[in-house]
C-alpha positions as CSV (number, residue, x, y, z in Angstrom):
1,X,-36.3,10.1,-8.2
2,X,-34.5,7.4,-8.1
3,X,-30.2,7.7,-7.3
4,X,-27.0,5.5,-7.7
5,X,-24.8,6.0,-5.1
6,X,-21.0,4.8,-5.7
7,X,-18.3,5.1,-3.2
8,X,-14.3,3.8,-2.8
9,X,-11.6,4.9,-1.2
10,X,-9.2,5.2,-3.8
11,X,-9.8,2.7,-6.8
12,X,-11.6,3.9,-9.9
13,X,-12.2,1.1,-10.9
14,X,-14.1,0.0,-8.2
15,X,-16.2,2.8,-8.5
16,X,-17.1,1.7,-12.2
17,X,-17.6,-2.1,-11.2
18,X,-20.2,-0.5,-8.7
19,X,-21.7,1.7,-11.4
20,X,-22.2,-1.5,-13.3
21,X,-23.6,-3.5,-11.2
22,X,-26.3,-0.8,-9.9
23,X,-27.1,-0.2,-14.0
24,X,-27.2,-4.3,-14.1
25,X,-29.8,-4.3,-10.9
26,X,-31.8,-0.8,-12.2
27,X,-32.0,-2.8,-15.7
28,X,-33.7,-6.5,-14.0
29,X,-36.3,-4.4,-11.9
30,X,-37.5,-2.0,-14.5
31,X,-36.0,1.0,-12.8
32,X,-34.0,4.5,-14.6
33,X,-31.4,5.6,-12.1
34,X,-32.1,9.6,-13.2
35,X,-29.1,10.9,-10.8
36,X,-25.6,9.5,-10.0
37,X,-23.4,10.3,-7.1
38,X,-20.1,9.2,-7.0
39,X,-17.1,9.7,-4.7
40,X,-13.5,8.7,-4.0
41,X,-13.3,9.2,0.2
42,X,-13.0,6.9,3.1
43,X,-16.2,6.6,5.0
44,X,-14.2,7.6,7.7
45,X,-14.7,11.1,6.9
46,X,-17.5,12.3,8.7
47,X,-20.9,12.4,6.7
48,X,-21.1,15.9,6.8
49,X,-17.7,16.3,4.6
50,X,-18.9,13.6,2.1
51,X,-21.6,13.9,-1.1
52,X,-23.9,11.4,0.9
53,X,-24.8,13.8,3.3
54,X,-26.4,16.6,0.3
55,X,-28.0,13.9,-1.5
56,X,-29.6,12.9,1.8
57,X,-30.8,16.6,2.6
58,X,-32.3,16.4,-1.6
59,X,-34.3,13.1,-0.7
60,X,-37.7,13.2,-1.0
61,X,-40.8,10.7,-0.6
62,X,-40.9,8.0,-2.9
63,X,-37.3,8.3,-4.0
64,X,-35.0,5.3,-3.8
65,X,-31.1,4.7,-3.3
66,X,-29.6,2.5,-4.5
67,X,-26.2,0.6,-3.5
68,X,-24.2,-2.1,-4.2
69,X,-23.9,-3.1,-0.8
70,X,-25.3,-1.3,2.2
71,X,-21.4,-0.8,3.5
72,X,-20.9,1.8,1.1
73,X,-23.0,4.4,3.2
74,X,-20.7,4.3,5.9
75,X,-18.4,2.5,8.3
76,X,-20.0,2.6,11.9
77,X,-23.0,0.9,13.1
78,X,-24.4,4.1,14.2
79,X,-23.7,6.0,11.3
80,X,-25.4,3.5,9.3
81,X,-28.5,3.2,11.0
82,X,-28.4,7.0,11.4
83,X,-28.4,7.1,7.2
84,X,-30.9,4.2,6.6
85,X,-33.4,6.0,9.6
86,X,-33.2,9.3,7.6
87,X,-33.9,7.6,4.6
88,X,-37.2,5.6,6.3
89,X,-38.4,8.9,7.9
90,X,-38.6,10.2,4.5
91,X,-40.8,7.2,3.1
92,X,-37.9,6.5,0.3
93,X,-36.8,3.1,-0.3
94,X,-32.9,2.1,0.0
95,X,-31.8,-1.3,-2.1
96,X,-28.5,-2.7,-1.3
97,X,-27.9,-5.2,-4.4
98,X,-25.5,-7.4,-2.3
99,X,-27.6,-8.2,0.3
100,X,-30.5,-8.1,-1.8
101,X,-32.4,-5.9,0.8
102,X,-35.0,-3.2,-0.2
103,X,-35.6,-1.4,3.1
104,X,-38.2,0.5,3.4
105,X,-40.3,2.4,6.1
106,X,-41.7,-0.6,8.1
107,X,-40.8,-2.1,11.0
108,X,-39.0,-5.3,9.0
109,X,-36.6,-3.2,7.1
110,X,-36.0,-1.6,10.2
111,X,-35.4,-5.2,12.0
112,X,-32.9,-6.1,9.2
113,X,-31.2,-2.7,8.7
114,X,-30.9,-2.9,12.8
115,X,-28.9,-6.6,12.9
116,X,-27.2,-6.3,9.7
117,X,-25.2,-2.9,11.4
118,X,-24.9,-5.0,14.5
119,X,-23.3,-7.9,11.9
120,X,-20.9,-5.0,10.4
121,X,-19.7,-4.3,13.6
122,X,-19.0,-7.3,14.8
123,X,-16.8,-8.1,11.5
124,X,-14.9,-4.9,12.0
125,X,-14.3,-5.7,15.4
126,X,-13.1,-9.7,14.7
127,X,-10.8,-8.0,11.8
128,X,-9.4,-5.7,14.4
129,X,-8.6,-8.0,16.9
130,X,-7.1,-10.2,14.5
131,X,-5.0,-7.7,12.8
132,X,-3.7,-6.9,16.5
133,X,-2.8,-10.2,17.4
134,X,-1.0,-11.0,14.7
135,X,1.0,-8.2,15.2
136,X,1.6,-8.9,18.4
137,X,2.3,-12.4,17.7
138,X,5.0,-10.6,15.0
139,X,6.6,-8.5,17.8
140,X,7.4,-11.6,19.9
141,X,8.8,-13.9,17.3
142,X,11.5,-10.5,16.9
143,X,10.3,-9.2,14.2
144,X,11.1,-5.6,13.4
145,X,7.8,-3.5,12.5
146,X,7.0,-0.3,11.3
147,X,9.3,1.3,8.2
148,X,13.1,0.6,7.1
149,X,15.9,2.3,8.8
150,X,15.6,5.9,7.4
151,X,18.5,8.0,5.4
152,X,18.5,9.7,8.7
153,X,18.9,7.0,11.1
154,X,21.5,5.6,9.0
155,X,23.5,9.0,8.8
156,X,23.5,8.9,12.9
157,X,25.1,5.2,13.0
158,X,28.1,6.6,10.6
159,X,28.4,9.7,13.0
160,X,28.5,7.5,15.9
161,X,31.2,5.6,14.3
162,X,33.2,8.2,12.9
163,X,36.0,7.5,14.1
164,X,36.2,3.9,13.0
165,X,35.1,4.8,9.6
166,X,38.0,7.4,9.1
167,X,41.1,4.5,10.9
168,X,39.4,2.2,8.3
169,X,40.3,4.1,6.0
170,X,43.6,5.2,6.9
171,X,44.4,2.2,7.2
172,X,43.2,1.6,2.7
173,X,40.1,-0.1,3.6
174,X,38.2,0.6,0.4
175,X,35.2,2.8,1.2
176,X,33.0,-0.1,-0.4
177,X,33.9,-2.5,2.3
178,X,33.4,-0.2,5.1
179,X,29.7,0.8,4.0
180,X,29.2,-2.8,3.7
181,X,30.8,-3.5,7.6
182,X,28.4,0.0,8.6
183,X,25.2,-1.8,6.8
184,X,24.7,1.4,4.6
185,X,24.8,1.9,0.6
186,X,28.2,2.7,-0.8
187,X,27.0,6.6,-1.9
188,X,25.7,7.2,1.9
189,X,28.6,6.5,2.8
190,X,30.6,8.5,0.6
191,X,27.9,11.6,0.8
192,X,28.9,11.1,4.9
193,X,32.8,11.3,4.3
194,X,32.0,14.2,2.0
195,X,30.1,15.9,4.4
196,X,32.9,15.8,7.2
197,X,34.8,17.6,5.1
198,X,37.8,15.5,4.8
């Protein structure tokens, strides 16, 4: 049997660009993919939650998966491994079009399937790392991370200045102006005054 296995997290296209390009591959070698098996999660959710793990437990000898790239079985150098052993105990063939690898039970698919997970960690890690100092690099040049100023947190500042708010406007301050001096849209403000009652 031979099985075309897509995964994404979220685009569907992706998932058809990886269905055509495992057809493309099947095509050039002379090979029917009979099943397809196809699904939308981050390979963050553990194997036993995702598709991969039943079409693993259906795999039989002589079967072969096939992949656009050997990433798409999962995210972890252990996990991977874990996945491309089961695979070799059963004597089926995995072909990861990317890479152009066709691992199979002997000791240099093994070799290669070993430092190419070693490789994927190492990227993840170097991305990581990056990604970290770069927002730390963010924090110290005073940039503000993390989400805008809420509804919420901007309905606290006008409580906390409540009483200047209210002498503004006794004073015929018009309520545009003050929502501009508080740093808050005109209707939160007025939603605020309406609120308090007055």
């Amino acid at each position: 049997m031979i099985y075309g296995y897509c995964r994404c997290s979220t685009d569907k296209q992706t998932i058809e660009n990886q269905e055509f390009e495992i057809k493309r591959y099947a095509k050039q070698n002379g090979l029917n993919v009979e099943t397809w098996i196809t699904e939308m999660v981050s390979s963050k959710k553990p194997l036993e939650q995702r598709k991969l793990s039943k079409l693993l437990k259906r795999l039989n000898e002589g079967d072969t998966l096939i992949v656009t790239e050997i990433s798409r079985l999962g995210r972890s150098l252990m996990e991977i491994m874990s996945i491309l052993q089961q695979c070799l105990d059963r004597n089926c063939m995995v072909c990861a079009i990317k890479e152009n690898y066709r691992l199979g039970n002997n000791l240099e698919s093994k070799v290669l399937a070993f430092a190419f997970g070693i490789s994927a960690e190492i990227e993840r890690k170097l991305i990581s790392d990056r990604t970290k100092m770069s927002l730390n690099k963010l924090k110290s040049d005073g940039v503000k991370l993390g989400r805008p100023l809420g509804a919420k947190s901007k309905t606290l500042k006008l409580s906390k200045n409540r009483r200047k708010i209210f002498q503004l406007m006794e004073q015929g301050v018009s309520k545009a102006q003050i929502a501009r001096m508080m740093g808050v849209d005109k209707m939160t403000l007025h939603r605020f005054i309406k609120g308090q009652n007055v």
